[in-house]
C-alpha positions as CSV (number, residue, x, y, z in Angstrom):
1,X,-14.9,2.6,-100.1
2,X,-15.1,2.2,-104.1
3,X,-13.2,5.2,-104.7
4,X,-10.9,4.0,-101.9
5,X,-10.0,0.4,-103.4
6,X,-9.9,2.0,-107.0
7,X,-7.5,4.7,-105.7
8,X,-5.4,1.7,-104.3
9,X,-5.7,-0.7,-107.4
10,X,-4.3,2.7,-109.5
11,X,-1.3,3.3,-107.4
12,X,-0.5,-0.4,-107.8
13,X,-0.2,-0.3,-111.4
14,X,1.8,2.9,-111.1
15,X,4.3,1.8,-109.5
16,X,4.2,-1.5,-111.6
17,X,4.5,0.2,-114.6
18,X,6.9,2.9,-113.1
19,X,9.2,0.1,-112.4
20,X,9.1,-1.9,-115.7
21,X,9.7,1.5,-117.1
22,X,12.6,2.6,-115.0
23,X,14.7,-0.9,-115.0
24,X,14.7,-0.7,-118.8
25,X,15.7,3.3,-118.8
26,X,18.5,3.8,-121.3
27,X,21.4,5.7,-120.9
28,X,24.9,5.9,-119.4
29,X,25.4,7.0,-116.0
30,X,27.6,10.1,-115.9
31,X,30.0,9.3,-112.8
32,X,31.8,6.0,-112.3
33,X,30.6,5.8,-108.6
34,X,27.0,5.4,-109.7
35,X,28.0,2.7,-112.3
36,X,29.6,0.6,-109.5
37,X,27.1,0.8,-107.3
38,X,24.3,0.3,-110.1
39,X,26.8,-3.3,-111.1
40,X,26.9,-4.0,-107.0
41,X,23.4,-3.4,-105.7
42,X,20.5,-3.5,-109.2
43,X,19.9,-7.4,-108.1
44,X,19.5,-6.4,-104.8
45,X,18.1,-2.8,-104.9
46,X,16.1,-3.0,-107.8
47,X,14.2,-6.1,-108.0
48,X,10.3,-6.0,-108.4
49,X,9.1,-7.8,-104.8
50,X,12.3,-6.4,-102.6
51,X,11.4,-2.6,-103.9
52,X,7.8,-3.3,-103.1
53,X,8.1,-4.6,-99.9
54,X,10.0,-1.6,-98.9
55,X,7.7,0.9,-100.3
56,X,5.6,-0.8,-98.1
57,X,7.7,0.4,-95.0
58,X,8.1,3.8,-96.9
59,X,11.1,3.1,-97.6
60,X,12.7,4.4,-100.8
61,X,16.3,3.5,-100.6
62,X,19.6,5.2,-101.1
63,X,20.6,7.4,-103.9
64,X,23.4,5.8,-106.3
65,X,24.9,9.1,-107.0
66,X,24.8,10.1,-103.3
67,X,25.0,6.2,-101.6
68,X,25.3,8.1,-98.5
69,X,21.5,10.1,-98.2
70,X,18.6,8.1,-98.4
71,X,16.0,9.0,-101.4
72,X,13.0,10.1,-98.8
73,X,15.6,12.7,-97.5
74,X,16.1,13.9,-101.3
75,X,12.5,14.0,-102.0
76,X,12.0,15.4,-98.3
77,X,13.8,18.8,-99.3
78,X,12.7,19.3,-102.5
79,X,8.6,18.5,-101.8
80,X,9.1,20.9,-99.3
81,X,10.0,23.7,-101.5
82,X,7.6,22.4,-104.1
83,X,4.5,22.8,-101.9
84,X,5.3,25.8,-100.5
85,X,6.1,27.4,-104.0
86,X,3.2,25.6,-106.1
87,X,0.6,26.7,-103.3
88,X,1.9,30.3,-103.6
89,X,1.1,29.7,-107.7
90,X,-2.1,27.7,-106.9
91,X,-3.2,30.9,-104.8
92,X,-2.7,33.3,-107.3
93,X,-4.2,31.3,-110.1
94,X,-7.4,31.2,-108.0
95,X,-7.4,34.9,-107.3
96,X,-6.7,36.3,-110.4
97,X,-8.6,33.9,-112.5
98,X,-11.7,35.1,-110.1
99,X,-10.8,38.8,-110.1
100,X,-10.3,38.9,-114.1
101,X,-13.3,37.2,-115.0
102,X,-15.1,39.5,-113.0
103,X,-14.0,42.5,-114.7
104,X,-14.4,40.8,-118.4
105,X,-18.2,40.8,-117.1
106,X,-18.4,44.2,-115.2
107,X,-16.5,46.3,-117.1
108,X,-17.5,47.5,-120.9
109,X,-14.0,48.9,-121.7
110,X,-11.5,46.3,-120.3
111,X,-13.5,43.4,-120.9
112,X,-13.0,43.4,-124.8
113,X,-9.2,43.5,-124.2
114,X,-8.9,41.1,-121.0
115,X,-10.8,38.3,-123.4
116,X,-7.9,38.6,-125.8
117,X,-5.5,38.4,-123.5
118,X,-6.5,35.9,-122.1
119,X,-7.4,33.7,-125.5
120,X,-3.4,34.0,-126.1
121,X,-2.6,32.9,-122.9
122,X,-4.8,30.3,-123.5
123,X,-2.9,29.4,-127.1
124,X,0.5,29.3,-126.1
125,X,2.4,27.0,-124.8
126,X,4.5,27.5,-121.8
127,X,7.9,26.7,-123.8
128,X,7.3,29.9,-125.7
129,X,6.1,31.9,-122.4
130,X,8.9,31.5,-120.4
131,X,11.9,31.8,-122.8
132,X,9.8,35.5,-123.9
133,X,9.9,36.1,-120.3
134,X,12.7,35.4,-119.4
135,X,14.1,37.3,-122.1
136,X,12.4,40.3,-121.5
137,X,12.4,40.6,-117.8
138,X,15.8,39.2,-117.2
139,X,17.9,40.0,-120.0
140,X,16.7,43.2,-121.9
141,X,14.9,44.9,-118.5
142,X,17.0,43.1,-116.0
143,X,14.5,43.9,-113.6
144,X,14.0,40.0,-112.3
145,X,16.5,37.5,-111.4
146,X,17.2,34.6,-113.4
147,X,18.3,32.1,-111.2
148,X,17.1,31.0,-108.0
149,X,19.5,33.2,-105.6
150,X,17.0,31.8,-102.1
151,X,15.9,35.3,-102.2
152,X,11.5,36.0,-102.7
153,X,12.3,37.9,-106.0
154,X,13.6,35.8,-107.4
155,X,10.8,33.6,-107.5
156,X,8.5,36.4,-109.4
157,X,9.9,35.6,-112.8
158,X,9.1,31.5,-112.2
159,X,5.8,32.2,-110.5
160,X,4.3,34.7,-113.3
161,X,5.6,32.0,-116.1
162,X,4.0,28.8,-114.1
163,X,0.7,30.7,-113.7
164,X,-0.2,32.3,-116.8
165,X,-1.9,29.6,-118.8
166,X,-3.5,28.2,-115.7
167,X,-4.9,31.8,-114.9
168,X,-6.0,32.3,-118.4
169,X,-7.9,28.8,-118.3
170,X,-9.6,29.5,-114.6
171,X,-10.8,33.3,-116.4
172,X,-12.0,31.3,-119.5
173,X,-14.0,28.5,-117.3
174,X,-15.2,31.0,-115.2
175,X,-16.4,33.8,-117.3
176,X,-18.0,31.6,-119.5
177,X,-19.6,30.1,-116.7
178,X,-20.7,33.5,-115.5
179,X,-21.9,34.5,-119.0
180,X,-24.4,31.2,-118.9
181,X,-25.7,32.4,-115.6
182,X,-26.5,35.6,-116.4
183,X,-29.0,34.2,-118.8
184,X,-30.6,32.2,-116.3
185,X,-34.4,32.8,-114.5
186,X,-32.5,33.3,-110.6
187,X,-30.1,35.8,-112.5
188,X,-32.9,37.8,-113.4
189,X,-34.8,37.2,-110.0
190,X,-32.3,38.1,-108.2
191,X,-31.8,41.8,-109.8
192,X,-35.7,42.3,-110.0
193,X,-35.6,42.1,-106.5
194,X,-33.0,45.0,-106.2
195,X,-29.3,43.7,-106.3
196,X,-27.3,44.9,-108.3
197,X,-25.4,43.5,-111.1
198,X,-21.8,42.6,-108.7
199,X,-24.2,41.5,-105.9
200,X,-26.6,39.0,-108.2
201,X,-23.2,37.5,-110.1
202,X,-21.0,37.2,-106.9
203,X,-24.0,36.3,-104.8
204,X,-26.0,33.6,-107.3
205,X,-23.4,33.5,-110.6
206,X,-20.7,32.4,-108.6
207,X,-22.4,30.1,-106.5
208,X,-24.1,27.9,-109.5
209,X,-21.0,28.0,-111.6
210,X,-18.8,26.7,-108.5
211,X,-19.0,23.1,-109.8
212,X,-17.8,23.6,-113.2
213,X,-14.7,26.3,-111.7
214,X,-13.8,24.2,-108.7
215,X,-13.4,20.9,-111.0
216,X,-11.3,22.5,-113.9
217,X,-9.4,24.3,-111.1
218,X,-8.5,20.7,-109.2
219,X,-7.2,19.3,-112.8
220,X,-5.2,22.8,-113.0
221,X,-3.6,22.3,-109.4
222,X,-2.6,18.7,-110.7
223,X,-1.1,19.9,-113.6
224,X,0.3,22.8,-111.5
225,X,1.8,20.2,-108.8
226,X,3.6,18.0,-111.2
227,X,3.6,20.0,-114.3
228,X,6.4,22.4,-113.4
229,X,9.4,20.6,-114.2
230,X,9.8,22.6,-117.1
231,X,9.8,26.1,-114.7
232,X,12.2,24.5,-112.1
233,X,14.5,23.4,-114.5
234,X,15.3,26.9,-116.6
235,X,14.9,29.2,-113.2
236,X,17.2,25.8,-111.2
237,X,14.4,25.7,-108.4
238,X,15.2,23.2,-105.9
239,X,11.9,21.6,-106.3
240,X,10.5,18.2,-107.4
241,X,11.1,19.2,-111.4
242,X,14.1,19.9,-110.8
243,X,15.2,17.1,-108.6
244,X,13.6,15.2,-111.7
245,X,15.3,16.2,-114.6
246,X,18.7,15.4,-112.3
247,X,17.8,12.1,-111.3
248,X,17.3,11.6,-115.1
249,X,20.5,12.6,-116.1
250,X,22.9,11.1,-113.1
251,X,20.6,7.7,-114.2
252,X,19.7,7.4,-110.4
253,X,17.5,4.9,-110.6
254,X,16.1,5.0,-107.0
255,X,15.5,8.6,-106.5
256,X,13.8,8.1,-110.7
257,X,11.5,5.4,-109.1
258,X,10.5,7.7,-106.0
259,X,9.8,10.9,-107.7
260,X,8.1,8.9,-110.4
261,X,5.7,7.1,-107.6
262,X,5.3,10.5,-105.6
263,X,3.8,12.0,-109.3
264,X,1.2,9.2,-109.6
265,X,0.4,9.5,-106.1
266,X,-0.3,13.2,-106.6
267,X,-2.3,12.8,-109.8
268,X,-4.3,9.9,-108.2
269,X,-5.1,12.1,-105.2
270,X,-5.9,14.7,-107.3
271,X,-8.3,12.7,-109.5
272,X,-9.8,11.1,-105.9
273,X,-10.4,14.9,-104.3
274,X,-12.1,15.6,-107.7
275,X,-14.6,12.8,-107.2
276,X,-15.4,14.0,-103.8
277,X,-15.5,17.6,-105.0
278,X,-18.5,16.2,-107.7
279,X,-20.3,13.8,-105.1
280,X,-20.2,17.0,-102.6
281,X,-21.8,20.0,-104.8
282,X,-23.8,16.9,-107.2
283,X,-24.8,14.2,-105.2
284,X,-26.9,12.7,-108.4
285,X,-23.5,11.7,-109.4
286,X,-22.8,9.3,-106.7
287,X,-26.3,6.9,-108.0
């Protein structure tokens, strides 16, 4: 009930502070329909009580730039191929950071390079990783598409820049992780008692270094969920990020104030199924 009423108290001030925020965005709005409608309806559109009251009905309003579509229906289309893209990511990033870690463990002659690899991954920022991408595999190789052409590969190039700092981050959790247990009195049980060394780390490692894994991997999906605006912008995704940055440019002040609620309703989520995730595997925490 606590985590329930603090989840509820945080999405109030959100939106509060989304909205002080968003009234007081600078800028020019880049088509004279917009600007008339912003001088015709911001009294009635945009003031504090009347926009909460309809939040409260889930309603979002229309779009200035489109008067004609509501906001839901704009945010409708684009969470749609958000969630089905960022789960695809999300997937991977669990089953690679999982696979990888393994072999830095396992293996004598690929675990030496895989850590490097994956400490550069780690060090670089996604603004450097994409644009070397992109160069590489679009331009030079031309062997992936640049733009979004509603095609499956042409969401490769997009997918292998969003994941590859959240991969390298779930190996380095993980292996580390691993690396503790290996050290540990059940570790050593568990092979003096005949497993071998992939049975004891999948069978015991993995299990006591769940916690730490599943935790840093819930912040990563977070980050994944509304961290992408930077990915859907250069590939032109149709996605949440995208939808974003337009809103931000056309100065659509409703569909701004939506997306911007949605994001804080994601992170809060996010931060909520965390808490559960710590009170579930260490109920100590919950005293």
């Amino acid at each position: 009930m606590k985590l329930l009423i603090s989840f509820l108290i945080s999405l109030m001030v959100s939106f509060i502070l989304s909205f002080y925020l968003v009234v007081q965005f600078p800028g020019q709005f880049t088509s004279d329909e917009a600007s008339l409608r912003y001088k015709d309806t911001f009294k009635s559109e945009m003031s504090f009580w009347t926009l909460a009251q309809n939040y409260l009905k889930a309603d979002f309003g229309y779009s200035w730039v489109s008067p004609e579509k509501k906001v839901s229906e704009f945010i409708i289309t684009a969470l749609t191929f958000s969630l089905v893209f960022q789960m695809v990511a999300i997937l991977i990033t669990l089953i690679l950071s999982v696979v990888v870690s393994y072999f830095i463990l396992s293996s004598s002659r690929l675990g030496p390079w895989l850590e490097k690899i994956v400490f550069l991954g780690t060090t670089t920022p996604t603004l450097f990783i994409a644009p070397v991408f992109i160069f590489f595999f679009s331009y030079q190789w031309k062997w992936l598409s640049l733009r979004y052409d509603e095609t499956d590969l042409s969401l490769i190039l997009p997918l292998i820049c969003l994941t590859i700092r959240p991969i390298c981050f779930g190996v380095q959790i993980l292996s580390d992780s691993w690396k503790n247990s290996i050290h540990q009195d059940y570790f050593r049980t568990a092979r003096a008692k005949g497993l071998s060394f992939s049975q004891a780390l999948w069978f015991h490692g993995f299990k006591n270094s769940a916690l730490t894994f599943v935790t840093q991997m819930v912040q990563l999906t977070g980050h994944i969920l509304t961290g992408s605006i930077l990915i859907e912008t250069l590939f032109s995704l149709p996605g949440l990020g995208f939808l974003f940055v337009e809103s931000l440019r056309d100065r659509d002040l409703p569909l701004l104030m939506g997306l911007l609620f949605l994001f804080c309703g994601i992170f809060l989520v996010t931060q909520l199924l965390l808490n559960w995730i710590h009170r579930y595997f260490e109920p100590r925490t919950s005293n």
